[in-house]
C-alpha positions in Angstrom: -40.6 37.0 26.5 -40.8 39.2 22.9 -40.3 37.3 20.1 -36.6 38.8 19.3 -35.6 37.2 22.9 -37.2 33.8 21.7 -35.3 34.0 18.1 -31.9 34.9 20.0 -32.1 31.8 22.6 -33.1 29.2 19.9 -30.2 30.5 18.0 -28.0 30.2 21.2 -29.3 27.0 21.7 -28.4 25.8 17.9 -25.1 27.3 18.2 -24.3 25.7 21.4 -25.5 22.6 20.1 -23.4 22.4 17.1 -20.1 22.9 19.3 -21.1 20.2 21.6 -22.0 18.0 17.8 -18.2 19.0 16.8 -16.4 18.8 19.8 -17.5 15.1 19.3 -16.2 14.8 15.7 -12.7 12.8 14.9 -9.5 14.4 16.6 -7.6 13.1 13.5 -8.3 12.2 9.9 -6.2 9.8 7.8 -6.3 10.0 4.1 -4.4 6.9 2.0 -4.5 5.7 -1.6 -2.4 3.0 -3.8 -1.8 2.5 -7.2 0.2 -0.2 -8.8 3.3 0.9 -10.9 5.0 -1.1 -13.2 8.3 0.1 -13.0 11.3 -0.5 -10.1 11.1 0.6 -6.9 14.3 2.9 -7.2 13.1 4.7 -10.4 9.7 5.4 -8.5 11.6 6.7 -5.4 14.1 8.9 -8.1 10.3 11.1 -8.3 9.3 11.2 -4.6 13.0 12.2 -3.6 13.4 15.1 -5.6 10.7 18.4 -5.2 11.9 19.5 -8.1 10.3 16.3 -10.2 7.1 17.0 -8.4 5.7 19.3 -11.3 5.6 16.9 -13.6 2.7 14.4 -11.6 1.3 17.2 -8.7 -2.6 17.1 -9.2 -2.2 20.8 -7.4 0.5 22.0 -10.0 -1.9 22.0 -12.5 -4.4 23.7 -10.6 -1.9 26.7 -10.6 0.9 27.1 -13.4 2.0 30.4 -12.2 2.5 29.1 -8.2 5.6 30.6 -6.9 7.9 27.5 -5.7 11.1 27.9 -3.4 13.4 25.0 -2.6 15.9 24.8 0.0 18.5 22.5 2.1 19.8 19.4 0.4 18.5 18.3 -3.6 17.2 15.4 -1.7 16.9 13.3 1.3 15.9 14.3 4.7 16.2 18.4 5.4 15.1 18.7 1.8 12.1 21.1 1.5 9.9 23.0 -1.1 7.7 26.2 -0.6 5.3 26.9 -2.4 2.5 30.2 -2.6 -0.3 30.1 -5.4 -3.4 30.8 -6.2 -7.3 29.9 -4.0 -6.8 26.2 -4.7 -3.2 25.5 -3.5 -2.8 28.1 -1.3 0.5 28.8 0.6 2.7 26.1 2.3 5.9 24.3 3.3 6.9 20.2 2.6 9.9 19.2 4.4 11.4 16.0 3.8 11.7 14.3 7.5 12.8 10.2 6.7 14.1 8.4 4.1 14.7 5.0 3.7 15.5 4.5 -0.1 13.8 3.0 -1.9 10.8 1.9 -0.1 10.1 4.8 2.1 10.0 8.6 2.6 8.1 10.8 4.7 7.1 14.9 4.8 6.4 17.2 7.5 3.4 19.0 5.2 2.5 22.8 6.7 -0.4 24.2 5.3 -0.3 28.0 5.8 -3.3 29.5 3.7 -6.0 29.6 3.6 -6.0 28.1 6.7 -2.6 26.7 9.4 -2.7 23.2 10.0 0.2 20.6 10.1 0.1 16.9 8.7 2.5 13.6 8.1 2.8 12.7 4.5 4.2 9.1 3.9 5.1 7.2 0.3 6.0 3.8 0.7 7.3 1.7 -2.0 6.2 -2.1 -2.0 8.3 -4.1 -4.6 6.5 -6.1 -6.6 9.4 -8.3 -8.5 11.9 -6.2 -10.0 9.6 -4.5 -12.4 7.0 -3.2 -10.4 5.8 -1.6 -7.0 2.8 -1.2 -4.9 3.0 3.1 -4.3 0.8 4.1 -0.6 0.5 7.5 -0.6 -0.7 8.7 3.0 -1.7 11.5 4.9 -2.3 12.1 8.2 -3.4 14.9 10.8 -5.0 16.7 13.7 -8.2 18.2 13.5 -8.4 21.4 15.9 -12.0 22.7 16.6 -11.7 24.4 13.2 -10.7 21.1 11.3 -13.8 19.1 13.3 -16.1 21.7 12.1 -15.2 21.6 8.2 -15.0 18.2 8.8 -19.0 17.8 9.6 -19.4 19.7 5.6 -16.6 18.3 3.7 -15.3 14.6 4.0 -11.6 15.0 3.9 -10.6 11.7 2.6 -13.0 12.3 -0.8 -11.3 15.6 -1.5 -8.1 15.0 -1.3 -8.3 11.2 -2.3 -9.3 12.6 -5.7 -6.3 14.7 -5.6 -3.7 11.6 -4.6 -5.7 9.6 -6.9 -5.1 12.2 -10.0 -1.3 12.3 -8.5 -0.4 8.8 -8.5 -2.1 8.2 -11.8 0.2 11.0 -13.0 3.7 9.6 -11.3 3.1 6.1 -12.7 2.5 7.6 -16.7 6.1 9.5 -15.6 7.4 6.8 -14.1 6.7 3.8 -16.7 7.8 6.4 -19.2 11.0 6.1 -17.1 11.7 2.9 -16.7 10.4 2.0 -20.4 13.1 4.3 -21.5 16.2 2.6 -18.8 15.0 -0.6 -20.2 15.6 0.3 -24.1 18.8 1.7 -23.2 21.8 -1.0 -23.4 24.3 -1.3 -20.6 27.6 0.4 -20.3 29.2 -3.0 -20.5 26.9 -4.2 -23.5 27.9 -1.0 -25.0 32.2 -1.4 -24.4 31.7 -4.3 -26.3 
């Protein structure tokens, strides 16, 4: 056997083997942080129901200024959806609001079109804490096809984007308590007739 032949069946070999390693890998990845925000549960929801709010505390809005952003159906609530097509690090995609249960819940079909397809399940849910605070879950969830197990085995996916809902939810709750601060200063209409 020449040495070329030798060199082209170890390489087969290694290939082969690193299918077989990746067929074995996770068929779905789960990615899930919380932060604590001192502020009601409605004026946290107000930010997670509304795309349009989302500019002010999306880590990936700041990653590209210039991304082009489409909204359609409804302001808000389910059928609600943003488009959005940017630069290498956001890439092109599609949220669409799919639940809502205000204010403790909504949830996103997330589509990820570059630079690579793939579909996911985002979630927020609201915990109140007393009437001044909530515990805010931000989740994600997906399939990994062949292509997903394979990045999967050089890039753990719960480290890269948990950085990114880490960086978001710190964002939402500076918005947020900058919210609520500003509802609690202001007196009530009745206060005010008087």
């Amino acid at each position: 056997m020449s040495t070329l032949k030798k060199v082209l069946l170890v390489l087969a070999i290694g290939i082969g083997g690193f299918a077989v390693f990746v067929a074995t890998r996770p068929d779905s990845y789960k990615v899930e942080r919380t932060a604590k925000i001192e502020a009601p549960a409605d004026v946290v929801f107000a930010q997670l129901d509304n795309f349009k709010a989302w500019s002010e505390w999306s880590p990936w809005d700041k990653l590209d200024p210039n991304m082009k952003k489409t909204f359609e159906g409804p302001a808000q609530g389910v059928g609600a959806s943003y488009s959005w097509q940017g630069n290498d690090k956001v890439g092109k995609g599609k949220m669409t609001v799919t639940e809502v249960t205000p204010p403790t819940a909504i949830a996103y079909r997330l589509e990820f079109i570059e630079p690579f397809a793939s579909v996911a399940q985002t979630r927020f849910s609201v915990k109140p804490e007393g009437d001044k605070a909530a515990a805010v879950t931000w989740a994600m969830e997906g399939k990994n096809n062949f292509i997903g197990k394979a990045f999967g085995v050089f890039m753990d996916m719960d480290k890269m984007i948990g950085k990114d809902f880490d960086k978001g939810l710190g964002s939402l709750k500076t918005i947020v308590e900058a919210e609520a601060a500003k509802r609690a200063a202001t007196p009530p209409a009745q206060a005010i007739a008087k």
